[in-house]
C-alpha positions in Angstrom: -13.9 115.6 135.0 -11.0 112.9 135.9 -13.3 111.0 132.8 -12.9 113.3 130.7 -9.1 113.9 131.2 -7.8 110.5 131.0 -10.1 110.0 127.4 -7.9 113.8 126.1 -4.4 111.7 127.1 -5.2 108.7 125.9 -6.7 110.2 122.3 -3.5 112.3 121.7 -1.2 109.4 122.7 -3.2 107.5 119.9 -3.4 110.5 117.7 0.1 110.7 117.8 2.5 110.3 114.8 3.9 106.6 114.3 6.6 107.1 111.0 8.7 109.1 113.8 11.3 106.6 113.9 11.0 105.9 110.4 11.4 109.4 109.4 14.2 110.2 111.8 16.2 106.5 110.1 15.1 108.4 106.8 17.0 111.9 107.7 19.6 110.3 109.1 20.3 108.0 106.0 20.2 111.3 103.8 22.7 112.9 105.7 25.4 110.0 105.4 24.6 110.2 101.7 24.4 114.3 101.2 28.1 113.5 103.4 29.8 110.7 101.1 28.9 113.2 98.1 30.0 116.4 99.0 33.3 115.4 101.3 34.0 111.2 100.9 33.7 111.1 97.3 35.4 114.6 96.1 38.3 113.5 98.2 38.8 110.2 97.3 38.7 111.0 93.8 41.3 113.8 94.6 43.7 110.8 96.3 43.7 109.1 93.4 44.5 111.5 91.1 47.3 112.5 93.5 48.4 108.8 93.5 48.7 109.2 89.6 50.3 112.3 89.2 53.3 110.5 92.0 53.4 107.5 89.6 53.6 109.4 86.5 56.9 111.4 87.2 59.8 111.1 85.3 62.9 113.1 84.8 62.9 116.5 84.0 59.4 117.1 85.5 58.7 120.6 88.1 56.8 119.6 91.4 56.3 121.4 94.6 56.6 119.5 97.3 53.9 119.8 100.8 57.0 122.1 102.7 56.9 124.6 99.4 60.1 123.6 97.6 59.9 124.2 94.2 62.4 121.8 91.9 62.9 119.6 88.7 62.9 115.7 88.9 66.6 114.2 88.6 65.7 111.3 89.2 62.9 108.7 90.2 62.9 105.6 92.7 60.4 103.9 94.2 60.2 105.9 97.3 61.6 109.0 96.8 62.9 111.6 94.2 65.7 113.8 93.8 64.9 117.1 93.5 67.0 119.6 92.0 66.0 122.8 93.5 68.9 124.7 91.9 72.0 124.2 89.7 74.4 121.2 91.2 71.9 121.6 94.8 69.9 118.3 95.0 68.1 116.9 97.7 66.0 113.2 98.2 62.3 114.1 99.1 60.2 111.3 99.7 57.3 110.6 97.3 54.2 111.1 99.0 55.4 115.1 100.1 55.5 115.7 96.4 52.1 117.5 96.4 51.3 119.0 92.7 52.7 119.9 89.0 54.8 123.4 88.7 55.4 123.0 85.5 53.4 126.3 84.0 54.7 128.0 87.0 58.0 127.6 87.0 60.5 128.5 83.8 
């Protein structure tokens, strides 16, 4: 009987699956790349259009800026803008708050 035992646990330790590492190295290499295309990629690509979009102003231009001001671009330096949010009311908001176009919003 004891026989007969130890041949059942050594068979299933032989029968038993060998890829397992391999599959887990597998799974966990398609779940970095399932994560760089749905979240790194989308967002870098994002950046870089926001990057544009902060290099591309020029005067006369409506943003919004990250705090919800609304404006027009009075001017442009390296590291900030003038925003005039109304008429003779300006203020100096730094570049990178500057968060999209307003331009078909506001009239």
């Amino acid at each position: 009987m004891k026989l007969m035992f130890f041949l059942l646990q050594t068979g299933a330790a032989a029968a038993a699956p060998q890829g397992t590492n391999l599959t887990f190295l597998l799974f966990i290499a398609l779940m970095f790349v399932v994560m760089y295309f749905f979240m790194i990629r989308p967002q870098k690509k994002r950046q870089k259009e926001l990057e544009a979009f902060r290099n591309s102003l020029k005067k006369g231009d409506s943003v919004v800026t990250a705090g919800g001001i609304y404006g027009k671009v009075a001017e442009v330096k390296e590291n900030y803008v003038l925003l005039e949010v109304d008429k003779e009311v300006k203020i100096r908001v730094d570049k990178s708050s500057l968060s999209k176009d307003a331009s078909d919003i506001q009239k």
